[in-house]
C-alpha angles and dihedrals in degrees: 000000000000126000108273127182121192117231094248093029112108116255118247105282089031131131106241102071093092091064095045119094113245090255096063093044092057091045100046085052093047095235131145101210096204103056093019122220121322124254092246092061098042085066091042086055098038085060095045095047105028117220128329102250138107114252106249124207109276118243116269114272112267080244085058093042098047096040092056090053084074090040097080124114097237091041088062097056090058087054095048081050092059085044094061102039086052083048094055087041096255086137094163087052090054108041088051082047093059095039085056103046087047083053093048092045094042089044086047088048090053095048094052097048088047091052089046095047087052094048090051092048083052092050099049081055091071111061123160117231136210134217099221126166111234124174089351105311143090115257138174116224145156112293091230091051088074125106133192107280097035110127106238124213117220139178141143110326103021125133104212113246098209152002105284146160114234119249088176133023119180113188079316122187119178122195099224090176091109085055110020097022089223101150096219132064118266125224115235131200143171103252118113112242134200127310088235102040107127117242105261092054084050102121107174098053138078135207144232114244094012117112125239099226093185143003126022141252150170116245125198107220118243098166157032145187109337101001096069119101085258092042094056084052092053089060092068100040115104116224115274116208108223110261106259113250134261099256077034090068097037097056087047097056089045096056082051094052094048092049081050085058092047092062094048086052094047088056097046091049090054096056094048098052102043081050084052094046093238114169109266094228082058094045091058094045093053091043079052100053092042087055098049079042103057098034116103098211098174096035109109090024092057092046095051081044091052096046092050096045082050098060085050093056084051102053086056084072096051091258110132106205109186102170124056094217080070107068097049085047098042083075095058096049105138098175132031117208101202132185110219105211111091088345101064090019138032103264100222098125117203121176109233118176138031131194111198119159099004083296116125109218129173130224117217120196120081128234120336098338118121082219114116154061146258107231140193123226081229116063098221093035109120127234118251121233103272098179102107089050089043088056095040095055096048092043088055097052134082094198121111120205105216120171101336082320139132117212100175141017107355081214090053086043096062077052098063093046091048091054088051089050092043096060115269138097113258102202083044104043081052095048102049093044102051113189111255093176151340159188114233116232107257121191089237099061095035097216144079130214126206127189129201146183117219106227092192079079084228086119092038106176099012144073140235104229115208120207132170130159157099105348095237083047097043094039085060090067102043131079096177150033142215124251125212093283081052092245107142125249136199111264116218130176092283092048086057096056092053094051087048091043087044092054092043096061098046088051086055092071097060092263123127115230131208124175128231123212136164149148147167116279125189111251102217113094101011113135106213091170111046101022124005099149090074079060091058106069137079080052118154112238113235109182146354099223116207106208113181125194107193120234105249111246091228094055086057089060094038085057093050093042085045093042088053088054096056099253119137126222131206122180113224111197132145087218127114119297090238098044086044093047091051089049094052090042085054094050097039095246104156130213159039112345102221130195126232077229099065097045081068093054091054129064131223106275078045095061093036092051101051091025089110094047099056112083100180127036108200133193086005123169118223096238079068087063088071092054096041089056093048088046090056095046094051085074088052088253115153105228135199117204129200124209143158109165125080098259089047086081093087102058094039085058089042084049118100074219126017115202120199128195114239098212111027091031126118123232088240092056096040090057089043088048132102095200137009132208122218104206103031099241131148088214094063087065096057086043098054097042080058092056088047096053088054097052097052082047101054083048098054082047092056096037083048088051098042107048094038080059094046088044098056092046085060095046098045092051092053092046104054084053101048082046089055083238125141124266097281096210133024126240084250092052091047094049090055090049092048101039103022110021097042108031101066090045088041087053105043085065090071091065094045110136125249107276115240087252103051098103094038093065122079126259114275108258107263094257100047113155114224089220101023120164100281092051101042083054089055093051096049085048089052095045088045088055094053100040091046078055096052106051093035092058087050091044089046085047108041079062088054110028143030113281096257090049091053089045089052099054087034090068088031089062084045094053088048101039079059092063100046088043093055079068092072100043084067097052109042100169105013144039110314082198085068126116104295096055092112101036102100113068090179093066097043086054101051093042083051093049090042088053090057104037085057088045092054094047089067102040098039110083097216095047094049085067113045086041092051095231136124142231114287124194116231082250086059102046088046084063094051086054100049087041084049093049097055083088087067103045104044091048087052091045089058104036074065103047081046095048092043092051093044 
């Protein structure tokens, strides 16, 4: 069938879908709802319509981008710096002045086009999907891959793909507040409304970017990309740069403070120098040098670099970061909320054991596979008819089994396998009991219910009625129970006991345990719209069903790796106490199992007070993960907090750091999220707190090693004045130790490995400063050793040798001081002689190129020159070397004295 659209029927993206009845819709796009569109004109529309995504704003223009690397404030001031040598007639200062600042700007343009090049590739990692129905089958797909006219699949926890009427509304609620801004969820329905109501009135319609929170439904797509209700907002909505980070701001504001410095400086130095009668062109050659010395030009660049580069490390390890804030915080995680379905285990859910009749059997077969058995204890017992259970598991049931595959519910999933292996067809037994109505499974009630017509006419007049659930949920809708022939019986007290002792003990193996139910009702006077639940009860109970999901052996080792650095785990579940209590025991997860149940019964200041005591949460609903976050942080704790489910949302926002899982996570909880993992494992998280707290660390490392290096610049220049001694660099040496000497070292620290105790030392506490007082006292000791050197090594020489000559070795001993101090900005407590002395082969190279380089200064005529230095012997560049390396030695001197007292 082509697309045809009537003459007074609305184009695709128009506004009178909402008043036609379903029928027409269907008509007018030329879709059958029950078989989709055909393959054939999917490709037709795709071409038509283009791809269903909003047009995002494109990416600066490389001439943007490039222009505002010279735009900065401290870059100006190097500029105002090259005006003014070229002013004074200084023209080689100035021209280096102005080569240096184009490479740093062409070397900050790079970086950010690689970064953005890295945040894009992440992005693209993270891509929503839709559940559409296409020739007749169900199929997953890319949300941007739908057209008008696709059938669109929804249920709890969907974000809708795209602008649709509704073909099919079960007990259906859509949070509208990303479109309408109305707080609380809207109803929705099938029936046509009026041609003027206004959008948000609009029932029978569903939009793009709002969440489903309950039911289910089929949508009939009306609209993609920008013509969509939010695309056409988008339309109007000017572009918003991303708020700068935390440690973004912090370094900022400490490259500003220390320019601040730098003007101070620069004034001091000139009065002291006109009291000194210093000549005033020397006066402004020296303010220039102190004010290219003191500025950190790469500074904030270098910090926004490292985190992105940082996100793409992470994404290597299947840990999607999409803010920025994330990755400084992922180091400091102190507790890790973690789901235990398909995180903490496998999730290939396999249902294992029944219990029918009062008769144990085992199911054999693993995972999605059809292969496998139903099995007596007894060898020569025989197996009872299982037919009726085996329908009533894969009726109930919206997941769809497609080549080893799971599309739907994992749990569902082990359903279907068990009604194949049951005995019954699964397509057929579908086709011939269509579902006629239904209550979603809540989380509140713990059950869903499921009713169906027998088009065979061999039930004329009545309906089969599904249930499946949580077995207190499941026991208050039934009144019998099967025997071993599979005949019901009535089920009295005593009946009860047995099915709750039965399900305790296969929970106590570790195993979680749902009910079946089901029977015929008559079909006459239930209500399926306004209240099905009152036709689901006096139903028989068929089965208890034990479904396991394995630990997975790597998240054993994660706990214990996350338990040694000083991370606690709690296992949030809505299983069983007892199953959830074995699993904890089998992954060493330590502490109190406590109830959903029980978090009602306390209050806040309760929770808050026994929170880090409780190891495992169980039958939990997800409203208590709110609770149990805020509980945690009210001990200042930083948590991570895993979801996938759409009320999840809440405690993933409230999170320091909200975690989504990639494959069983919702579209709501992957746009509340902070991070997503791709492949749902626990041991991703620990991973990626790993790599956090690698990333914080090699940017302490750069801002230690470049503001001790900007610090002792400062000092040395004063200094030399208040000692009536002359300007110890030029304007052109400290911009190659600022720009050239400096920045490849600087930068090879971003790309230091984790140290091996990275993971054995607690988590930093949630408010740590990046420069607080210790370490500020540390830099300004640093900077006083290499200035002390400095000036020590041109005060030695100017007794031995000629003045250029002690100048020379003088800026020589700087440069090299720079390179053994880059050492200590890698080990800030211990040995930076340890085992990862030799690990980064980036910063031994560039020490090893800047050494040259320096070397090469004082023994090349012409860049002796240009560089204003002089001729040094290899004695007296030896001495350079052993004055440069005192850096080295004392800090390593009083890390030991430090390590011996503690």
């Amino acid at each position: 069938m082509t697309l045809h659209l009537e003459p007074d029927a609305p184009a695709a993206g128009g506004n009178g879908w909402h008043a036609m009845p379903v029928a027409d819709v269907a008509q007018t796009l030329g879709v059958d709802v029950e078989q989709g569109l055909p393959a054939a004109q999917v490709t037709d529309r795709q071409a038509r319509y283009g791809p269903n995504a909003l047009r995002s704003a494109p990416p600066p223009p490389w001439w943007r981008l490039l222009l505002a690397q010279f735009t900065d404030g401290l870059i100006l001031v190097l500029l105002g710096a090259a005006v003014l040598s070229l002013a004074i007639g200084e023209i080689e200062e100035a021209a280096f002045i102005a080569v240096l600042l184009v490479f740093n700007g062409l070397l900050g343009f790079w970086q950010e086009r690689q970064a953005q090049q890295s945040l894009a590739a992440i992005q693209a990692l993270v891509v929503p999907q839709a559940r559409v129905r296409r020739d007749g089958a169900v199929q997953q797909i890319p949300a941007d891959e739908l057209v008008p006219g696709d059938v669109v699949l929804l249920e709890a926890g969907d974000t809708v793909p795209a602008d649709g009427r509704l073909a099919g509304a079960f007990r259906l609620a859509v949070a509208e507040a990303a479109l309408t801004g109305e707080a609380v969820p809207v109803d929705k329905g099938t029936a046509p409304v009026a041609q003027d109501t206004a959008l948000g009135d609009r029932t029978d319609m569903a939009f793009t970017h709002t969440a489903v929170t309950a039911g289910r439904a089929e949508e009939i797509v009306t609209a993609t990309g920008m013509d969509t209700e939010i695309g056409k907002l988008a339309a109007l909505m000017s572009e918003v740069e991303p708020a700068p980070t935390p440690l973004q701001r912090q370094t900022a504001q400490l490259g500003h403070r220390l320019a601040l410095i730098a003007g101070v400086a620069v004034l001091v130095l000139l009065l002291i120098g006109l009291a000194q009668g210093v000549a005033w062109h020397e006066l402004v050659v020296s303010s220039i040098a102190l004010a290219v010395a003191a500025i950190p030009e790469a500074l904030p660049a270098t910090v926004t670099v490292t985190l992105a580069v940082g996100m793409s490390r992470l994404a290597k390890r299947r840990a999607v970061v999409k803010r920025l804030h994330a990755v400084e915080t992922l180091g400091s995680t102190s507790v890790i909320c973690s789901d235990k379905t398909g995180t903490l285990t496998l999730n290939q859910m396999t249902a294992r054991t029944l219990v029918h009749g009062g008769q144990e059997l085992t199911v054999e077969g693993q995972g999605y596979a059809s292969e496998g058995r139903i099995t007596t204890a007894g060898f020569d017992d025989p197996v009872p008819d299982l037919r009726q259970l085996a329908a009533v598991v894969v009726l109930c049931n919206d997941a769809v089994l497609r080549d080893g595959a799971c599309i739907g519910d994992p749990t569902e999933g082990a359903l279907v396998v068990l009604g194949g292996k049951g005995g019954v067809d699964v397509d057929r037994t579908r086709q011939r009991f269509p579902r006629v109505g239904e209550v979603p499974f809540d989380s509140a009630t713990k059950y869903m219910a499921t009713f169906h017509e027998d088009r065979s006419g061999e039930h004329a007049g009545l309906m089969l009625v599904c249930v499946k659930g949580a077995v207190e949920s499941v026991l208050e809708r039934v009144d019998r129970v099967v025997d071993r022939t599979g005949a019901p019986a009535p089920l009295d007290d005593a009946g009860r006991e047995a099915v709750r002792a039965a399900a305790d003990r296969l929970a106590a193996g570790g195993q979680r345990v749902l009910a079946a139910a089901g029977g015929w009702m008559p079909r006459a006077g239930a209500d399926l719209e306004g209240d099905p639940e009152r036709a689901a009860t006096g139903l028989t109970l068929l089965a208890l069903i034990g479904i396991v999901d394995p630990p997975r052996t790597e998240a054993r080792e994660a706990i214990a790796a996350a338990h040694g650095s000083g991370i606690a785990i709690k296992m949030i579940t809505g299983d069983h106490p007892t199953t959830a209590h074995a699993i904890a025991e089998a992954l060493g997860i330590p502490g109190e199992v406590v109830r959903g149940s029980d978090l009602e019964d306390m209050d806040d200041r309760q929770l808050a007070a026994r929170v880090r005591e409780i190891g495992v949460f169980a039958r939990v609903a997800p409203e208590h993960k709110l609770r149990i976050v805020r509980a945690l942080q009210s001990h200042d704790l930083v948590v991570s907090m895993t979801g996938d489910g759409v009320n999840d949302a809440p405690a993933l926002e409230q999170a320091d750091i909200g975690v989504a899982m990639g494959i069983t996570g919702t579209e709501v909880t992957k746009e509340a999220a902070d991070m997503i993992l791709l492949d749902d494992n626990f041991t991703t998280i620990v991973s990626a707190v790993r790599e956090g707290r690698t990333i914080y660390e090699n940017i302490v490392k750069f801002v230690r090693f470049q503001l001790s290096t900007n610090l002792s610049a400062i000092l040395t220049v004063l200094s030399a004045m208040v000692f009536g001694m002359a300007a110890p660099f030029t304007t052109i040496q400290i911009l190659w130790v600022n720009l050239i000497c400096d920045g490849p070292p600087a930068l090879a620290l971003g790309v230091d490995r984790p140290r091996p105790q990275a993971m054995a030392e607690p988590p930093r506490p949630k408010r740590t400063q990046i420069l607080p007082r210790q370490r500020l006292q540390v830099l300004v000791w640093l900077a006083a050793i290499m200035g002390a050197c400095t000036l020590g090594v041109i005060g030695w020489a100017g007794q031995a040798y000629d003045a250029a000559t002690a100048a020379t070795m003088g800026w020589t001993t700087f440069v090299l001081a720079q390179l053994f101090n880059v050492f200590n900005a890698r080990a800030e407590h211990g040995s930076a002689f340890g085992a990862g002395f030799f690990s980064n082969r980036y910063l031994w190279l560039s020490v090893i190129a800047v050494a040259v380089a320096q070397l090469a200064i004082v023994k090349v005529e012409w860049m002796q020159h240009f560089f204003d230095a002089s001729h040094l012997s290899a004695a007296q560049f030896l001495v350079c070397v052993a004055a440069g390396s005192l850096v080295l030695w004392l800090e390593e001197l009083r890390k030991l004295v430090l390590r011996r007292r503690s």
